[in-house]
N, CA and C of each residue as an Amber inpcrd file, in Angstrom:
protein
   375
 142.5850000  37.9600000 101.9330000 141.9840000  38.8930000 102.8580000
 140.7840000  38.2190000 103.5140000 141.1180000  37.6970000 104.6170000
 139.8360000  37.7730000 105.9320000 138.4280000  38.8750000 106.3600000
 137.5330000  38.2630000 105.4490000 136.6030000  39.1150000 106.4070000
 135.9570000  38.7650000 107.9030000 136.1640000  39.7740000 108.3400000
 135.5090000  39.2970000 110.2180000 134.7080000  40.4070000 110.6640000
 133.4030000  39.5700000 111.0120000 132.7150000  40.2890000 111.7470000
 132.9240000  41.5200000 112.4170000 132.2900000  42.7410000 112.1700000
 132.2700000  43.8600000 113.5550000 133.5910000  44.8930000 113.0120000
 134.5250000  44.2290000 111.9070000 135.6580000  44.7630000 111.5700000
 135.6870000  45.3660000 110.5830000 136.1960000  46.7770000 110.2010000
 136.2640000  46.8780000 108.6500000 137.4340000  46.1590000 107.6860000
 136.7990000  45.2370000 106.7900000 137.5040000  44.4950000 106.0740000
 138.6730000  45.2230000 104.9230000 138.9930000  46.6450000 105.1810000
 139.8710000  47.3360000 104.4970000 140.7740000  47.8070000 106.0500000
 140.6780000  48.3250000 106.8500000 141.0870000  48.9350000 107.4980000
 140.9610000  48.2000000 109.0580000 140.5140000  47.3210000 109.2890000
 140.4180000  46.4190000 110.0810000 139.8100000  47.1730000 112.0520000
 139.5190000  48.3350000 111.6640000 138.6470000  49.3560000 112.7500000
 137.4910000  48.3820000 113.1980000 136.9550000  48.7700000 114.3490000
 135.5750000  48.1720000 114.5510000 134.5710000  49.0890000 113.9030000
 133.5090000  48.6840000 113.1490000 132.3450000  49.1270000 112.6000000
 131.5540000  49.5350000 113.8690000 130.8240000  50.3630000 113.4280000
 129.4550000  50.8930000 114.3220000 128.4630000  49.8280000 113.8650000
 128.3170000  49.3520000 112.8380000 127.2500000  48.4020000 112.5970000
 127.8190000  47.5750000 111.3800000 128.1630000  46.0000000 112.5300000
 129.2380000  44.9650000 111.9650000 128.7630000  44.5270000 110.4270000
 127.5610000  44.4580000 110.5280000 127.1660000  43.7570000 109.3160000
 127.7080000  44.7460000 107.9550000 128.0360000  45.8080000 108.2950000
 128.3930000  46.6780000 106.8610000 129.6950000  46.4280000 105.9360000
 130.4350000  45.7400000 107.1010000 131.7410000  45.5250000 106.5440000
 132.9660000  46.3710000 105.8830000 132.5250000  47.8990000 105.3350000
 133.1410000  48.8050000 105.4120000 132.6190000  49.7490000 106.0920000
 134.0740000  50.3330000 106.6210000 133.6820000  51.3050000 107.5580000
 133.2580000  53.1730000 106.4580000 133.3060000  54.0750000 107.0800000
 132.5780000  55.1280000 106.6810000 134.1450000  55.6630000 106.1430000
 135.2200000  55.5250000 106.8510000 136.4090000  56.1410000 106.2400000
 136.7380000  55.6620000 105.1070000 137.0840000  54.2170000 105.1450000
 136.9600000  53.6640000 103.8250000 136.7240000  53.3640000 103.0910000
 135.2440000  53.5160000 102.7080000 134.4080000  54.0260000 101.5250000
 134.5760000  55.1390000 100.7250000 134.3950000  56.3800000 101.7450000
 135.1210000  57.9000000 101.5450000 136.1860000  57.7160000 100.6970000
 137.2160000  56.6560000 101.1200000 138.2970000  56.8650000 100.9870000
 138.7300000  56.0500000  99.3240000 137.8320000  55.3240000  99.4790000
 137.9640000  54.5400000  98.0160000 136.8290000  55.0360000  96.6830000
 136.4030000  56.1400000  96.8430000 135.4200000  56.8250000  96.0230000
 136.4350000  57.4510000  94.8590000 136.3850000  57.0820000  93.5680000
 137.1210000  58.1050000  92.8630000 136.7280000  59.4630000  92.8810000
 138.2740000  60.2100000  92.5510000 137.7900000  61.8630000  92.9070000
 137.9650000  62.1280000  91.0320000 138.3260000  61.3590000  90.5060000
 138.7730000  61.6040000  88.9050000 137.1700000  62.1290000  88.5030000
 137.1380000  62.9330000  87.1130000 136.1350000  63.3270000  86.6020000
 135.7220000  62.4520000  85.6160000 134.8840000  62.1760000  85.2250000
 134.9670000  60.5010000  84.4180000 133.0000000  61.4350000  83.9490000
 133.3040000  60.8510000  83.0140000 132.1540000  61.1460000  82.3310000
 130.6470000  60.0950000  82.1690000 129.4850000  60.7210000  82.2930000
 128.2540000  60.0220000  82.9500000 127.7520000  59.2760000  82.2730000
 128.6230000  58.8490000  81.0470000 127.9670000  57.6510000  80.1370000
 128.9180000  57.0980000  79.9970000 129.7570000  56.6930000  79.9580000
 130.9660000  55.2630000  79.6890000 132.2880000  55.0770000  81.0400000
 132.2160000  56.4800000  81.7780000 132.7130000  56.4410000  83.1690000
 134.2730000  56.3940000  83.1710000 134.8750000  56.8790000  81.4890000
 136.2430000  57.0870000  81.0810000 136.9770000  58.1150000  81.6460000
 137.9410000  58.7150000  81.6080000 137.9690000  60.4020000  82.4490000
 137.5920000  61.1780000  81.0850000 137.0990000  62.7800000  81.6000000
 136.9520000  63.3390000  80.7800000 137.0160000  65.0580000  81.2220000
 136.4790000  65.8160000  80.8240000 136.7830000  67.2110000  80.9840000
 135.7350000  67.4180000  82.1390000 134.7800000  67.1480000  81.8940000
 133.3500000  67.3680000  82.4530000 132.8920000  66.1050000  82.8950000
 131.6060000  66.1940000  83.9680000 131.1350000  65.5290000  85.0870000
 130.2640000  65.0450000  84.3910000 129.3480000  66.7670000  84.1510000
 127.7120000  66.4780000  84.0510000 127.6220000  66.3750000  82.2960000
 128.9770000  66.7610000  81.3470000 128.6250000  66.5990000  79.9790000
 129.1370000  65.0140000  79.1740000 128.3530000  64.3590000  78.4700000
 129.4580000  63.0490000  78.0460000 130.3980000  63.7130000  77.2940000
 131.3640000  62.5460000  76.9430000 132.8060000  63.2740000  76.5150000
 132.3190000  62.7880000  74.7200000 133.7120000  62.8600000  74.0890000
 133.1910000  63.4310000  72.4420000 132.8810000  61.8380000  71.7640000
 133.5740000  60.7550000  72.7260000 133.1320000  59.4430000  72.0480000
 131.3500000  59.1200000  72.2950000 130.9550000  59.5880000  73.4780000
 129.8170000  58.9780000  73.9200000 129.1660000  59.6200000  72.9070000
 129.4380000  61.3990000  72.6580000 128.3840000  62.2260000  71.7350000
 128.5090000  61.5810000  70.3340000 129.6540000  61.0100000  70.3030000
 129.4540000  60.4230000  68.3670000 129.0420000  59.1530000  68.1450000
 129.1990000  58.2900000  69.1080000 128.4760000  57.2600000  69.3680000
 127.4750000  56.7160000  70.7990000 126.5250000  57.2330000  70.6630000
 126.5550000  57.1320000  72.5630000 126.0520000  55.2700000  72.6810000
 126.5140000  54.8600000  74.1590000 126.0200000  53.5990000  74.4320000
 124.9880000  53.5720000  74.6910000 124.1520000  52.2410000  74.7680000
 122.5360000  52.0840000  74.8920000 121.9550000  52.8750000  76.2010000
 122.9740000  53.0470000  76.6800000 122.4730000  53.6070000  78.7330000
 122.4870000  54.9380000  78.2840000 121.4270000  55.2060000  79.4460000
 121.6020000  56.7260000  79.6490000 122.6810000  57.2280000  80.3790000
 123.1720000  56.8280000  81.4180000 123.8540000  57.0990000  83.0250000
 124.3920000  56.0160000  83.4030000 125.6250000  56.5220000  83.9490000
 126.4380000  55.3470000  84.2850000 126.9870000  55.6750000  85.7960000
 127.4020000  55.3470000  86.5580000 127.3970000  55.7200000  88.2290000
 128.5320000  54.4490000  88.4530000 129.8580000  55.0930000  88.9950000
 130.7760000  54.0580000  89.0100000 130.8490000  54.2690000  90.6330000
 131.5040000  53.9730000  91.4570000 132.2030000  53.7980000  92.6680000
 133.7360000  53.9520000  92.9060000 134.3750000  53.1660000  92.6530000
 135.8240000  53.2330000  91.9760000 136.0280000  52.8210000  90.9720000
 137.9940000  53.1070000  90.6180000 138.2400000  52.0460000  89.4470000
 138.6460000  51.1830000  89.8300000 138.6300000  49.7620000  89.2610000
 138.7940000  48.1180000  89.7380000 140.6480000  48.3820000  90.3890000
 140.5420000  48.7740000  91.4290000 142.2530000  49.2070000  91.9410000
 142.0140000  48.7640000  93.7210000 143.1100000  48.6720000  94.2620000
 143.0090000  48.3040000  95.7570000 142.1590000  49.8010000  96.1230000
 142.0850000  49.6620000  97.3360000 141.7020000  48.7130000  98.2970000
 140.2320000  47.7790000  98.1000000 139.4890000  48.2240000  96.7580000
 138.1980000  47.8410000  96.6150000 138.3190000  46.1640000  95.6690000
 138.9550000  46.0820000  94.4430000 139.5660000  45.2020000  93.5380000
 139.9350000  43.7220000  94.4220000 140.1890000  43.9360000  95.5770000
 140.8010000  42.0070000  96.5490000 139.0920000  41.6290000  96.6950000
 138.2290000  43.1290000  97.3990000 136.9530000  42.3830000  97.7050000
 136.4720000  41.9050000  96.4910000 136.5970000  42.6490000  95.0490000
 135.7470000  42.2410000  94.1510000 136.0900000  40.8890000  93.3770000
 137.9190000  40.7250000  93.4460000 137.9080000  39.2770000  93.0060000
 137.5840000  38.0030000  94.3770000 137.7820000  38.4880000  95.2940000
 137.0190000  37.4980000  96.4860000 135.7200000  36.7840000  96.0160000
 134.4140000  37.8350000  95.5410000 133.1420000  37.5850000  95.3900000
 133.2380000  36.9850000  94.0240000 134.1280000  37.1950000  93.0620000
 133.7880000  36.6580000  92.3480000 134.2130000  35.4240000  91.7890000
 135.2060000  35.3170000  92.2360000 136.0390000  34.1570000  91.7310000
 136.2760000  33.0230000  93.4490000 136.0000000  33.1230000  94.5630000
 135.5260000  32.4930000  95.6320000 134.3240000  32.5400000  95.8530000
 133.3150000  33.1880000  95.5400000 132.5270000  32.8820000  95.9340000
 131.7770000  33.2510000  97.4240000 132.5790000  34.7550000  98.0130000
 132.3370000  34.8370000  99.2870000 130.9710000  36.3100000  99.2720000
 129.7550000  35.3910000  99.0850000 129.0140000  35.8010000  99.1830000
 128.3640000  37.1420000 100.5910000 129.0910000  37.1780000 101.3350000
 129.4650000  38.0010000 102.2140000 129.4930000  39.4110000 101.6190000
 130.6300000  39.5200000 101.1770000 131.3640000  40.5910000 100.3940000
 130.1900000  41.1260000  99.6240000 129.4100000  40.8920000  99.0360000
 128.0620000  41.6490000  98.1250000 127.1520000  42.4260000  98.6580000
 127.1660000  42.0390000 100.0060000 126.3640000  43.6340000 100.9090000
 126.7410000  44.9610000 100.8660000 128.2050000  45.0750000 101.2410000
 129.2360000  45.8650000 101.8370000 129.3240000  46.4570000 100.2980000
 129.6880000  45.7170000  98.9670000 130.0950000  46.4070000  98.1990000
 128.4120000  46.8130000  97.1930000 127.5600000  46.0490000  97.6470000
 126.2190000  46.9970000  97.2730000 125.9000000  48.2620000  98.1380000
 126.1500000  48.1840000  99.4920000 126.0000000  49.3660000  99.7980000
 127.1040000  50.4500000  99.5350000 127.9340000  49.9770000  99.0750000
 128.8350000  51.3380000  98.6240000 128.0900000  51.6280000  97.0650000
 127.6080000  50.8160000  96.3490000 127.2470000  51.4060000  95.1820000
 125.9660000  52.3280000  95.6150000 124.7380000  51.7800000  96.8180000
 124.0220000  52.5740000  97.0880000 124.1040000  54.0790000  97.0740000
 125.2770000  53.9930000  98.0310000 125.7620000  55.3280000  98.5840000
 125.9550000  56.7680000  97.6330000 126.3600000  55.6620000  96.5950000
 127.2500000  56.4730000  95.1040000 126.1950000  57.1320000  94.5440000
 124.5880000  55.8990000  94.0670000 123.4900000  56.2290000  93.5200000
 123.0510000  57.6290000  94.7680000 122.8450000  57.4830000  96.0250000
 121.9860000  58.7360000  95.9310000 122.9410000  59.6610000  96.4370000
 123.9120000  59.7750000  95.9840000 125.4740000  61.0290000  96.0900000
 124.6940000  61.2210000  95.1230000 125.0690000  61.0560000  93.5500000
 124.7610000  61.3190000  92.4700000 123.2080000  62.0720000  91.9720000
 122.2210000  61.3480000  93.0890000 120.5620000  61.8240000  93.3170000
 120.4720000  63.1540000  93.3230000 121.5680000  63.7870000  94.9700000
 121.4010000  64.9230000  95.5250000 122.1430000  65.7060000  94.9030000
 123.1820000  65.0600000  93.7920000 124.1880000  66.4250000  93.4180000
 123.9410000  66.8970000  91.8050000 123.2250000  66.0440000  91.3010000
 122.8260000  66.3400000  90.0140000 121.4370000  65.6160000  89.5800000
 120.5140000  65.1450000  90.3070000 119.2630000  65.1790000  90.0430000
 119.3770000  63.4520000  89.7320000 120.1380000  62.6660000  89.6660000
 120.1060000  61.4190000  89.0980000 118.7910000  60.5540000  89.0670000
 117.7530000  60.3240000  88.5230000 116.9330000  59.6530000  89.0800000
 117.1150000  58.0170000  88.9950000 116.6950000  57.1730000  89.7400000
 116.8550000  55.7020000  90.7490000 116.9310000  55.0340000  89.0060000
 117.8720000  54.2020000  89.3860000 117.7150000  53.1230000  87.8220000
 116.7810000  52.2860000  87.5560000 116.3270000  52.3890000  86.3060000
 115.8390000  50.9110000  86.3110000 116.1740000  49.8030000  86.5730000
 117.5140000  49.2720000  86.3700000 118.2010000  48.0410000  85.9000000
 119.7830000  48.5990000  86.6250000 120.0040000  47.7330000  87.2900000
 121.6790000  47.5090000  87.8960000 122.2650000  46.2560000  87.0250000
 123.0360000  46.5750000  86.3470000 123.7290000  45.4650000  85.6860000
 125.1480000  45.2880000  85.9690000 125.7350000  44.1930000  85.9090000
 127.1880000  43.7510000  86.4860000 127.9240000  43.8290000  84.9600000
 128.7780000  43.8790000  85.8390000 130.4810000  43.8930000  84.3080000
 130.5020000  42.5970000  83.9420000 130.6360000  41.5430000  83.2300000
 131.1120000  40.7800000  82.9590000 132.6220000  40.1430000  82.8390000
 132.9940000  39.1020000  83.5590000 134.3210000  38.9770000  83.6780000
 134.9530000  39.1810000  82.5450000 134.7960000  38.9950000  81.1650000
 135.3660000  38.9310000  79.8890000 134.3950000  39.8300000  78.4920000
 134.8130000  40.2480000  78.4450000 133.8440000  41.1720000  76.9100000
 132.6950000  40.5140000  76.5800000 133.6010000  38.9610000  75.8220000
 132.7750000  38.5210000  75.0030000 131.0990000  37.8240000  75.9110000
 131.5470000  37.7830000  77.1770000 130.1800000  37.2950000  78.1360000
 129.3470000  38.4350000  77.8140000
């Protein structure tokens, strides 16, 4: 997958403002609608409650804020950046995580993280 200027790199539309690289539909469009729970981001019954693994063991985080799951149309950009190296691609898919953080702000109070941390390609990293 080609990224080009001015284009959305999912849907290949012209952007209103090239540098974003996704357009507004396809962000929308790649947002999970699944209910996934606010500490490990698994599905679960509830939004705003963790589900029964987090309550019997919870992880070190408070809040967890996903975007999608690693699936097309989002998954080509993310092995692009990571395994090429197309440093490009890390705007477009930070501002979709932006987007997510203050969705999450206005709809349940989320307050701003301390710390953004990345997945690691393999567990044991």
């Amino acid at each position: 997958m080609l990224t080009v200027p001015g284009l959305c790199w999912l849907c290949r539309m012209p952007l209103a403002l090239g540098h974003w690289g996704i357009c507004s539909v396809c962000s929308r469009a790649a947002r999970t609608d699944k209910t996934l729970c606010p500490q490990c981001g698994l599905p679960a019954t509830h939004s705003h409650l963790p589900c029964g693994r987090c309550l019997q063991k919870p992880p070190p985080w408070q809040r967890l804020v996903t975007v999608a799951d690693y699936a097309p149309p989002l998954s080509p950009l993310i092995h692009q950046l990571k395994f090429s190296r197309r440093s490009e691609i890390a705007s477009a898919l930070s501002r979709l995580l932006l987007l997510e953080v203050l969705h999450a702000r206005r709809t349940t109070g989320l307050q701003l993280p301390d710390r953004i941390i990345s997945v690691p390609l393999w567990q044991r990293r």
